[in-house]
C-alpha positions as CSV (number, residue, x, y, z in Angstrom):
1,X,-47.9,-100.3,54.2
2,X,-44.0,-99.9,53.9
3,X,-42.0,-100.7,56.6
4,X,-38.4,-100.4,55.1
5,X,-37.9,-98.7,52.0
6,X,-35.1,-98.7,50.0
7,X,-33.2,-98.3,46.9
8,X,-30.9,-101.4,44.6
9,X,-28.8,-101.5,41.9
10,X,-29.1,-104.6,39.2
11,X,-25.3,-105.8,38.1
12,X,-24.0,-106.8,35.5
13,X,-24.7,-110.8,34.9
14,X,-28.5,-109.4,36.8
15,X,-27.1,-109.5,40.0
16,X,-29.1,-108.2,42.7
17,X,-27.5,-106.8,46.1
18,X,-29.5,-105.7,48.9
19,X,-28.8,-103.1,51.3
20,X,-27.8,-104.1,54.8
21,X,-30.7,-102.6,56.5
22,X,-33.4,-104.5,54.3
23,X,-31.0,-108.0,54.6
24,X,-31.1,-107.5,58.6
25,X,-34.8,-106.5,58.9
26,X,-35.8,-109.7,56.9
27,X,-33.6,-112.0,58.7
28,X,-31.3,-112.9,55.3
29,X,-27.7,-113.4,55.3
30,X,-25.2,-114.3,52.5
31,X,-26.3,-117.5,51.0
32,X,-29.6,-117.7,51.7
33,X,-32.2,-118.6,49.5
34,X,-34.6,-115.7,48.6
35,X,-37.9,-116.1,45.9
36,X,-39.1,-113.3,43.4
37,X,-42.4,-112.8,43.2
38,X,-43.8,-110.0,40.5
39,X,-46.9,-108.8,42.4
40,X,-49.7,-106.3,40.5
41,X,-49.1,-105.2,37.0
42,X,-47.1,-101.4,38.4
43,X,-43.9,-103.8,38.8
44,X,-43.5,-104.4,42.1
45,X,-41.7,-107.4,42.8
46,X,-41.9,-109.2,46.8
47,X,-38.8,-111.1,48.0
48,X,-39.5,-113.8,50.2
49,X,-36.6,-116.1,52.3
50,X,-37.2,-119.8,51.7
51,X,-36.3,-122.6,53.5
52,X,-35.7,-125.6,51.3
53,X,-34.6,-129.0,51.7
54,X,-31.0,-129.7,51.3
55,X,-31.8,-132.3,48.7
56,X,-33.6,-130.3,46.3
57,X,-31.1,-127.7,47.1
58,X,-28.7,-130.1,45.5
59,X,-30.8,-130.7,42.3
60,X,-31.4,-127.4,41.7
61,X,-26.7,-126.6,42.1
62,X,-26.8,-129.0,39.7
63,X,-28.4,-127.8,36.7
């Protein structure tokens, strides 16, 4: 079942902004840390907000 549908745009360097409505429904603001999960074989991809630890936060920036 949708609940919020919406359209996106992919960048240039793969960037990937998301409309206000979908960023305030979800509870993600600027900076947050989302995962990208390809779900079924039609495409779809689920966005998830993660919560991570500031210390692996800091090994990943670091790469």
């Amino acid at each position: 079942m949708t609940l919020v549908r919406t359209f996106a745009r992919i960048e240039d360097g793969g960037k990937l902004s998301l409309p206000t409505n979908i960023k305030k429904f979800a509870g993600v603001t600027d900076g947050d840390v989302v995962e990208l999960k390809l779900v079924g074989s039609d495409g779809k991809i689920l966005i998830s907000k993660k919560e991570l630890q500031k210390a692996r936060m800091k090994k990943v920036a670091g790469h």
